[in-house]
Residue frames relative to the residue before (quaternion, step in Angstrom):
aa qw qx qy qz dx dy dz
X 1.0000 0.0000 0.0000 0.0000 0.00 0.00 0.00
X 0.5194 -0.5827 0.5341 0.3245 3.68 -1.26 0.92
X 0.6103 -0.3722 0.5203 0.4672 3.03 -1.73 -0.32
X 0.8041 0.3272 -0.2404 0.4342 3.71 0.20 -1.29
X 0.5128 0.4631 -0.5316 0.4899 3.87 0.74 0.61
X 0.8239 0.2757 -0.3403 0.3598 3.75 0.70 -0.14
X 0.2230 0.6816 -0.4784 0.5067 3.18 2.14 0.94
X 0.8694 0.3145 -0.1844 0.3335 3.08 0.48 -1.07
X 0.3225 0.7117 -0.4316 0.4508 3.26 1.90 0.01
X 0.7634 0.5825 -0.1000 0.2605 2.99 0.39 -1.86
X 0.5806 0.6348 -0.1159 0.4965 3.31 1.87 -1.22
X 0.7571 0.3907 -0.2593 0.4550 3.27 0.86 -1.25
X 0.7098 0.3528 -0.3947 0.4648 3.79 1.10 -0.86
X 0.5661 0.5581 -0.4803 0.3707 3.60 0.42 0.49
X 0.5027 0.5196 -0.3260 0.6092 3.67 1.44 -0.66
X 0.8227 0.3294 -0.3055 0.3484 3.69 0.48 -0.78
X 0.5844 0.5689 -0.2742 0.5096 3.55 1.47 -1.21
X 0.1950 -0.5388 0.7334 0.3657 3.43 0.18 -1.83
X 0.5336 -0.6735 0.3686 0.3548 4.02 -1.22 0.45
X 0.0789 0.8811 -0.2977 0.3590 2.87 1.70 0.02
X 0.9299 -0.0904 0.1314 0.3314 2.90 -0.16 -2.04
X 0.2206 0.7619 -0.4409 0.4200 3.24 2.33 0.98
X 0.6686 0.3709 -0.4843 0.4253 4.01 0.58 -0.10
X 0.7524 0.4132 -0.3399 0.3843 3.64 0.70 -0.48
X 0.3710 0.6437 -0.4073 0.5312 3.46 1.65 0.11
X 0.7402 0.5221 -0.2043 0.3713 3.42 0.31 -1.11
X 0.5303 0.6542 -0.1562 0.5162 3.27 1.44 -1.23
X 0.7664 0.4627 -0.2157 0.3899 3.30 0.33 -1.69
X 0.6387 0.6640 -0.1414 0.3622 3.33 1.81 -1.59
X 0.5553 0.6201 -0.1918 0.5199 3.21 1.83 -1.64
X 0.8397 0.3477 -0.2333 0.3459 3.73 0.83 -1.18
X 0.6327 0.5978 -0.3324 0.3630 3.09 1.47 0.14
X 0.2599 0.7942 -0.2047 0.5097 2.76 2.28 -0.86
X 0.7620 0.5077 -0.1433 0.3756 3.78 0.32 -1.81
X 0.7877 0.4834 -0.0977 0.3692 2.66 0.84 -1.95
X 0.3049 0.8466 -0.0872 0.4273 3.21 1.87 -0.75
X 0.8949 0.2108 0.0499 0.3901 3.21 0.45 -2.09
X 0.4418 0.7526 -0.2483 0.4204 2.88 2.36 -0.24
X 0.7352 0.4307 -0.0403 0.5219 2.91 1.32 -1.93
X 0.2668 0.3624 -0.5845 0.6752 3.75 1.54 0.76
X 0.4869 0.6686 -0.4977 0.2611 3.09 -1.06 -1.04
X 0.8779 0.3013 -0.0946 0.3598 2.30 -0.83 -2.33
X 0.5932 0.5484 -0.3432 0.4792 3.67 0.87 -1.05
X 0.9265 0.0181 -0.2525 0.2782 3.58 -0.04 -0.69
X 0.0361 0.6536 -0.5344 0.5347 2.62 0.64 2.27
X 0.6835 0.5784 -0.2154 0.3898 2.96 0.56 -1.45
X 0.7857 0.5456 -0.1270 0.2624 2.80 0.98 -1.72
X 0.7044 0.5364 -0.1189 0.4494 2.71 1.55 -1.19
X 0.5043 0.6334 -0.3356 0.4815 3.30 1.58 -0.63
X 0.7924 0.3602 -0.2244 0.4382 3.60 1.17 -0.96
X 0.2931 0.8158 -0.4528 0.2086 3.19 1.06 1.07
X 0.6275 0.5205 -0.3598 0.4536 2.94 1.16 -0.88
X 0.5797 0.6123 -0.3734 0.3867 3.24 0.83 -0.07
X 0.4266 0.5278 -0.3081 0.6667 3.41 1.36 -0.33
X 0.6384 0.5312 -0.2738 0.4850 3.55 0.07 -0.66
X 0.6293 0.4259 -0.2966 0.5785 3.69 0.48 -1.00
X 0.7069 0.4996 -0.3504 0.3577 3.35 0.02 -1.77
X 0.6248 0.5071 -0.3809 0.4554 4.21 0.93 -1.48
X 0.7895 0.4024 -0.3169 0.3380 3.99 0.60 -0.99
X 0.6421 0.5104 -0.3689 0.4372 3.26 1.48 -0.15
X 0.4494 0.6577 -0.3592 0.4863 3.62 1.32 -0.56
X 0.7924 0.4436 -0.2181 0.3574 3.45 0.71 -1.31
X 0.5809 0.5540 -0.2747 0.5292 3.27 1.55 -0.89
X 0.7727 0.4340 -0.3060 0.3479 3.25 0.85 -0.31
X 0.4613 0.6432 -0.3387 0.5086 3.11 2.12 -0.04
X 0.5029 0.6912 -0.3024 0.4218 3.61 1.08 -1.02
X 0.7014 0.4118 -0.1700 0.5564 3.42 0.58 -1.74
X 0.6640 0.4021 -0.4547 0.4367 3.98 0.29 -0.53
X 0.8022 0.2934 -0.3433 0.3906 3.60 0.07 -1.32
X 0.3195 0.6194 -0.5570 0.4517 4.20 1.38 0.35
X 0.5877 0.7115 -0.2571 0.2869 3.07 0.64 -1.88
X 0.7443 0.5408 -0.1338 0.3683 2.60 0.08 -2.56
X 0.8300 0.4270 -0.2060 0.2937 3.67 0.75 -1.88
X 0.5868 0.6717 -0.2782 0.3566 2.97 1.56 -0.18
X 0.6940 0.3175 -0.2243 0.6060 3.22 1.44 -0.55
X 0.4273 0.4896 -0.5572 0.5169 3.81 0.64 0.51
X 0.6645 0.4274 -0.3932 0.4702 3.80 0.59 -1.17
X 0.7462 0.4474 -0.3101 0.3832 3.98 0.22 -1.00
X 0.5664 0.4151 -0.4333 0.5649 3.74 1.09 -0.87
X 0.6462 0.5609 -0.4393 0.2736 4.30 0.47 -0.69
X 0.5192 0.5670 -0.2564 0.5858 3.24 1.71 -1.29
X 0.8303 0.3467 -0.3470 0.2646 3.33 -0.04 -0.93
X 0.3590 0.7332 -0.3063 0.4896 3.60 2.04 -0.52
X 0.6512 0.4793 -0.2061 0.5511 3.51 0.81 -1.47
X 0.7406 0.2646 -0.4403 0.4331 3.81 -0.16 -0.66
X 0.5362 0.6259 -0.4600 0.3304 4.07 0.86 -0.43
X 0.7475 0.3960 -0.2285 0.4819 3.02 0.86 -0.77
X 0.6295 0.3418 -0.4056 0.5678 3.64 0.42 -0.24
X 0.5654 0.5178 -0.4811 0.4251 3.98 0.58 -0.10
X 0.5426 0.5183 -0.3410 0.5662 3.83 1.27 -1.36
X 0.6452 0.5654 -0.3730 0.3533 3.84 0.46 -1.18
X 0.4491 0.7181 -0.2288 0.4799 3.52 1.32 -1.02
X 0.8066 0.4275 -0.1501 0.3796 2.90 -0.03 -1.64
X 0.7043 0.6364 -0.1118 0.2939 2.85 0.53 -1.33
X 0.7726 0.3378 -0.0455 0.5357 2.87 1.25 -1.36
X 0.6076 0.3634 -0.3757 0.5980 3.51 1.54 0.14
X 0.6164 0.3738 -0.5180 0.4605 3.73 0.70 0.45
X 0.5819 0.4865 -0.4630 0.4586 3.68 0.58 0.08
X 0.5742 0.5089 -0.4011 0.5004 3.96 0.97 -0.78
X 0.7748 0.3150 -0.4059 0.3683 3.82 0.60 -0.92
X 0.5211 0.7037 -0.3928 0.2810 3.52 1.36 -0.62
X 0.4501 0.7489 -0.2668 0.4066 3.19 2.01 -1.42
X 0.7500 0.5472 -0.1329 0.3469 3.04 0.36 -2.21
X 0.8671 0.1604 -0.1478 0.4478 3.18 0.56 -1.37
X 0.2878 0.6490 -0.4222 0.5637 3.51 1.25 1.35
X 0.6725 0.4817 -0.1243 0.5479 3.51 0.81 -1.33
X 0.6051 0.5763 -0.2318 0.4980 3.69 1.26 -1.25
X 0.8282 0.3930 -0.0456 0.3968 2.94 0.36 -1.47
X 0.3581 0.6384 -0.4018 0.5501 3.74 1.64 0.17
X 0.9261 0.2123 -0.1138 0.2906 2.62 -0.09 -1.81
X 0.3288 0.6414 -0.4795 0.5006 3.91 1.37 0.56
């Protein structure tokens, strides 16, 4: 605020109050002002008081990260295992359909 906005501040509550009643304005203005800065305060107190709570909330967040990427590694390792037996099962195959193909090649020569 300028100087001449609180000229004119100053102007209008005197036209409305009278000077009279500009000290007990002020007063009233001063304690609300107070009362005001208490009741910040008091809040960020509050706030701060519930940090540690923040704190909890960061160690439980993490603990619960721990268990996912456990989680997580555990089933990358079992789908990897299980990846592995597909393929030695396909190996299997494979290699026992070429023995019968063999066989009944060899079979079928010698008819």
């Amino acid at each position: 605020m300028g100087g001449g906005e609180i000229v004119l501040i100053i102007f209008v509550a005197l036209l409305f109050f009278g000077s009279k009643a500009i000290p007990d304005i002020a007063k009233m203005m001063g304690k609300a002002m107070r009362e005001f800065q208490k009741a910040t305060n008091e809040i960020k107190r509050e706030i701060n008081d519930a940090g540690g709570l923040g704190d909890e909330i960061k160690e439980i967040k993490s603990t619960i990260q721990g268990a996912r990427t456990d989680i997580e590694d555990g089933i990358k390792k079992h789908t990897s295992d299980i990846n592995h037996d597909i393929q030695d099962i396909r190996s299997d195959i494979n290699e026992g359909t070429q023995n019968i193909t063999t066989t009944i090649t060899n079979e079928t020569k010698i008819d």
